[in-house]
N, C-alpha and C positions, 0 to 999 in steps of 0.2 A: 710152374714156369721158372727156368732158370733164372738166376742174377746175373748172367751177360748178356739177356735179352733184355732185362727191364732196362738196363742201364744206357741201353738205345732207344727208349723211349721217348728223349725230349730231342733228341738231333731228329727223329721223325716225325714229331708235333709241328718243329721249327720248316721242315720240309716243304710240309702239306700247307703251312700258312704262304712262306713264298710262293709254293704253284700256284694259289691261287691269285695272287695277287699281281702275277707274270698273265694268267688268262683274263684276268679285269686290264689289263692296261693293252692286251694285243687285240680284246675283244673288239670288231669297229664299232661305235654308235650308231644307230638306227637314228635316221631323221626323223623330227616332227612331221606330223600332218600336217597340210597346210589347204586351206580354202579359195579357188579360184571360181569367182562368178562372172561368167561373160554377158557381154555385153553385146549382141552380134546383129548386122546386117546384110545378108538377109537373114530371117530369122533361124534358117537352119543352114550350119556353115562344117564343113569334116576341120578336126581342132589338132593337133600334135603338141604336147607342152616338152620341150627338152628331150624329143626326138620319139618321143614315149605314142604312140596315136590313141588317141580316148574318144574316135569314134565321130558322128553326128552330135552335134551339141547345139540344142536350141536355144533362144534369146531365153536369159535370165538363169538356166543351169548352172550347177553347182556342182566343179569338181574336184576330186580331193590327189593331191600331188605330194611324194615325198623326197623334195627337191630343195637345195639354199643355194643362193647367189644369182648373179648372173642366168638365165634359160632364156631359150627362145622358143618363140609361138609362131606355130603355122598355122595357117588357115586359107583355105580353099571353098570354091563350091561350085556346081557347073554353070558358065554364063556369067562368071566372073572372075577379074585378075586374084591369083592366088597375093598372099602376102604372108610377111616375117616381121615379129616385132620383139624387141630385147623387152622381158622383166627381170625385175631382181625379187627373189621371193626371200623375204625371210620367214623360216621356218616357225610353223602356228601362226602368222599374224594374216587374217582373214585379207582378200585383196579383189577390184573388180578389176576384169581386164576387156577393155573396150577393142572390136572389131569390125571394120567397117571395110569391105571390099567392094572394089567399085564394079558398076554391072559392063560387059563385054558386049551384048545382045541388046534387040530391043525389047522381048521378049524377060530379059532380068530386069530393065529398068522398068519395065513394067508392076514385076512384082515388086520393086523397092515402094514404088509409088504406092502400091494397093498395101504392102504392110503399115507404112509409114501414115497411111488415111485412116488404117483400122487402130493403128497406137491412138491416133491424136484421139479418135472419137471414143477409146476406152476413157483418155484422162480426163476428156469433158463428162463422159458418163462418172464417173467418179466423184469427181469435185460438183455436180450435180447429186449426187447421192448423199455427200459429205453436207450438201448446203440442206438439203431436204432434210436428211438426218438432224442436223443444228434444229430445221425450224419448228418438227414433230417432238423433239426436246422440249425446247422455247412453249409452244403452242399445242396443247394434249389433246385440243378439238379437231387436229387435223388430222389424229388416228381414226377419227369416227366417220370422216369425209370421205364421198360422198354420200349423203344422208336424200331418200326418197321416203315421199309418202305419194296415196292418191292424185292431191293436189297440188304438190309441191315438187321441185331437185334442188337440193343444196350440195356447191360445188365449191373446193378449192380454186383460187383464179386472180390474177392480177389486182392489185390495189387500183382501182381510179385516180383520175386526177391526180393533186399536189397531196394527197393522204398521205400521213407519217405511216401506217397500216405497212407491215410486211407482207399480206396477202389482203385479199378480198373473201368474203364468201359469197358465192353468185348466187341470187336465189332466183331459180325459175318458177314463176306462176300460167296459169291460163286465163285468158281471159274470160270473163263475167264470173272468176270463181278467187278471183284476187284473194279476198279477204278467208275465205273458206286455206288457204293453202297460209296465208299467213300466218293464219288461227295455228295451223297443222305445224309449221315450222316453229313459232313460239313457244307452243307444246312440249315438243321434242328439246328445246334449249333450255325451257324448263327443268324438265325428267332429267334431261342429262347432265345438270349441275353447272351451267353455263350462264353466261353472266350475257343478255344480248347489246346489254350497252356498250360491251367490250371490244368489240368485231365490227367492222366494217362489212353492211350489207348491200351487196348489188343487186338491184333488182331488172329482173328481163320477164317482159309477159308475152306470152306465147298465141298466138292466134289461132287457136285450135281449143276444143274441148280436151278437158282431162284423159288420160289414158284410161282404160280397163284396168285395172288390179284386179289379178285372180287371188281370189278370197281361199280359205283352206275348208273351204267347202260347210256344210250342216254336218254337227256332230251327229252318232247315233242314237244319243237322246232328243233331239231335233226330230228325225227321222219317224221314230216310234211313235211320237206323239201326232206325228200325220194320219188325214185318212184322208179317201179318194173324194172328200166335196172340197177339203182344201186347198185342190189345185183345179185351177181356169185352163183347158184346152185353149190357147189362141187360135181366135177365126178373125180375123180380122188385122191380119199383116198390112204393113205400109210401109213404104220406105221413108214418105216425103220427110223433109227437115233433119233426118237423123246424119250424124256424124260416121267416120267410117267404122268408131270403135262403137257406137249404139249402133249400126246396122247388124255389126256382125255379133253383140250378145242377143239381138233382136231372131235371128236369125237363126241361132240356136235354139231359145225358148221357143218358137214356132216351130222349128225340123224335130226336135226333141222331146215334146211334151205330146202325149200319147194318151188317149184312151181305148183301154182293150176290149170295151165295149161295143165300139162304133168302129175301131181303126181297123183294118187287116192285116198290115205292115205297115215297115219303119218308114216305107215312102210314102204315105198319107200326112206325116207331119210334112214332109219335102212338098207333097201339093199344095198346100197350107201355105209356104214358103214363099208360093210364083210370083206375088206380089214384089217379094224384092230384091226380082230375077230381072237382069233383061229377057226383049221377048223370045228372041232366041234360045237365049238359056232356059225358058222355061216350056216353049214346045218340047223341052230334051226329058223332061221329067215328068214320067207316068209308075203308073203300081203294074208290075210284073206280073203278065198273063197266067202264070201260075208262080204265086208268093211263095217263098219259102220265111217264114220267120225263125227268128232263133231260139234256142233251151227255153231261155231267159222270158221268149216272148209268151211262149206256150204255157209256159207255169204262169208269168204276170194276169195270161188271156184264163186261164183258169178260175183266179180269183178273183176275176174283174177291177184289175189293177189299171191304176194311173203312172206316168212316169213324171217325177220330178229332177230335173235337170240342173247342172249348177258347172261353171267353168273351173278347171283346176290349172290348166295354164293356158297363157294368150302371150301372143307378141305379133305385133303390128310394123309391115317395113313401107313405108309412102317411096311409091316412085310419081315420075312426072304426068303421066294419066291415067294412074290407077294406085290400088296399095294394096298387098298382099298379106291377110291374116293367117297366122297360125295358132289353133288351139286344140285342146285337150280336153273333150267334153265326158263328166260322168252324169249318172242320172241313175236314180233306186225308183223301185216299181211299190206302190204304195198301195196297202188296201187292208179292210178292216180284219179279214180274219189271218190274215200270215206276216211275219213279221216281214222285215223290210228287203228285199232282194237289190243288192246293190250291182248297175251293171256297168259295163266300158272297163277303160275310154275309151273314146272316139276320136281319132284324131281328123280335124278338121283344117284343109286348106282353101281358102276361100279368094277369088281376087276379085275389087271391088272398082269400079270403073268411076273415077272420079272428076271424069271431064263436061256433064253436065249440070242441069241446074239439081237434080236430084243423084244421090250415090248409088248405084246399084249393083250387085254381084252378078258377073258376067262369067265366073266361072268356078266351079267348086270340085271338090273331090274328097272325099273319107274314106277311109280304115275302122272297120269293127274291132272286137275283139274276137279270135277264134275260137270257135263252139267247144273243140278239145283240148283246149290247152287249159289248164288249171288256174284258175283267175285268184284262186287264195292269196294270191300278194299282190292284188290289185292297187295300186296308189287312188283308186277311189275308195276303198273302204277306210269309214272313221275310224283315226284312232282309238275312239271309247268303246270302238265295238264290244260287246259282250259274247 
């Protein structure tokens, strides 16, 4: 390289530093971003910030503007007076901008009305959430509420009276079984590490016999150790004195318990039944001029099998002259040489006429299980099955 070129070296150093320092100073600045959350009625309103349009902006969105000083905001929407209102943004500092146009229609004050009902009763749900939250904090027993057994409900519920008590626990008994449910609930405060001198207990007793609880049925060691003189065929059904929830486990044990010695079909435990039928209902129930039994029934009939029955689910709804059971009946065929052949469910709708001196089913209807459908994941078979 020649020596008249080096020697232009530093006037072109000194060059390149001023250009750049002429394109930093001509360069514009880019504005911050800056944060606008509205605040709008109705909740969805078309927005303009400093003439820019950003569309549909619903109540509580968040929009980002790169904008300082002085701007103005439009907002519009159909069925209401459009409006203009002056902000001043400074740049980055996060900002709300409230919106509120008024309705044109009767048809928009409509809708003002119906958002303005659904706010209020979000923030009572809220600060209800917020207080329940405080008292499950406060008080650990009320994550375990409502707590049932057979004889008992234990429920979160109002303090009584002048009680300092931030709640109550209500505890439902039935009666003639008072003490039996109290037993059950003390029990439980027990196990669960609960202190019951600490709680305020209400007590309400119920005028009515205990519910049915379905049981999770006889394990398969239960089952095995059966044989067919272990179980009673009922002959001798009765309605008198029984409850709607004893009528209808009564009701079962009689239509369901079978011997395939004597019996033909599954409507022989049903005749068995009449007893706590009205009479109507029970002219209706005869054995089919030619029976078909099931898989289940021919192999049970084979080894001269008995069936034992047992409820897997029930639920009872009382109306004003009658009450409507629903259950889920399984039942295994029992007998000394074959192991235990587990069949159903059954589902059972029963309604029980509760208007005289005695309760009686005045109408029923069941569901088998179907001969070809693969009963392997039957929810009647015991868990221990082998």
């Amino acid at each position: 390289m020649s020596k008249s070129i080096k020697k232009y070296w530093p006037i072109a150093g000194i060059i390149a530093v001023l250009a750049i320092i002429v394109l930093a100073l001509l360069r514009p600045w880019s504005t911050p971003e800056t944060e606008l959350t509205f605040v709008v009625s109705p909740n969805q309103v078309q927005i303009a910030v400093g003439g820019e349009d950003m569309g549909e902006v619903t109540h509580g969105d968040v929009v980002t503007v790169e904008l300082s000083g002085e701007v103005m905001v439009e907002a519009s929407s159909e069925g209401f007076e459009s409006d203009s209102l002056p902000i001043t943004v400074e740049p980055g500092e996060a900002q709300t901008v409230h919106v509120s146009l008024v309705p044109t229609s009767e048809e928009a004050e409509e809708l003002v009305e119906e958002e303005e009902a659904v706010s209020q009763e979000q923030i009572i749900t809220e600060e209800y959430h917020d207080i329940a939250e405080d008292m499950h904090d406060k008080h650990p027993i009320l994550h375990d509420l409502p707590q049932e057994d057979s004889h008992y409900g234990a429920y979160q519920g109002l303090p009584e009276g002048s009680s300092t008590h931030d709640f109550g626990i209500h505890l439902h008994l039935y009666e003639g079984h008072e003490d039996k449910g109290r037993e059950q609930f003390h029990t439980w405060m027990e196990d669960a590490g609960y202190n019951l001198g600490d709680y305020l207990i209400v007590e309400t007793v119920e005028d009515e016999a205990p519910p049915v609880a379905a049981g999770d049925g006889p394990s398969w060691d239960d089952l095995t150790a059966m044989s067919p003189q272990d179980i009673s065929v009922p002959s001798d059904a009765s309605a008198d004195g029984l409850s709607v929830d004893e009528l209808a486990v009564h009701f079962v044990d009689v239509s369901t318990t079978w011997d395939t010695a004597e019996d033909v079909h599954h409507t022989d435990g049903l005749i068995r039944s009449k007893p706590l039928m009205t009479s109507a209902l029970a002219d209706t129930v005869q054995t089919p001029h030619r029976p078909t039994p099931s898989a289940s029934w021919w192999t049970a009939y084979d080894h001269g099998a008995k069936s034992y029955p047992w409820i897997l689910e029930y639920e009872a709804l009382d109306y004003q002259n009658d009450s409507t059971v629903k259950m889920s009946v399984c039942w295994a065929w029992i007998a000394d040489d074959m192991q235990p052949v587990i069949d159903g469910p059954r589902t059972i709708e029963a309604t029980i006429d509760t208007t005289g001196d005695t309760n009686v089913i005045n109408e029923f209807h069941y569901v088998d299980p179907d001969d070809f459908v693969d009963n392997s994941g039957s929810p009647c078979i015991p868990e221990d099955v082998q």
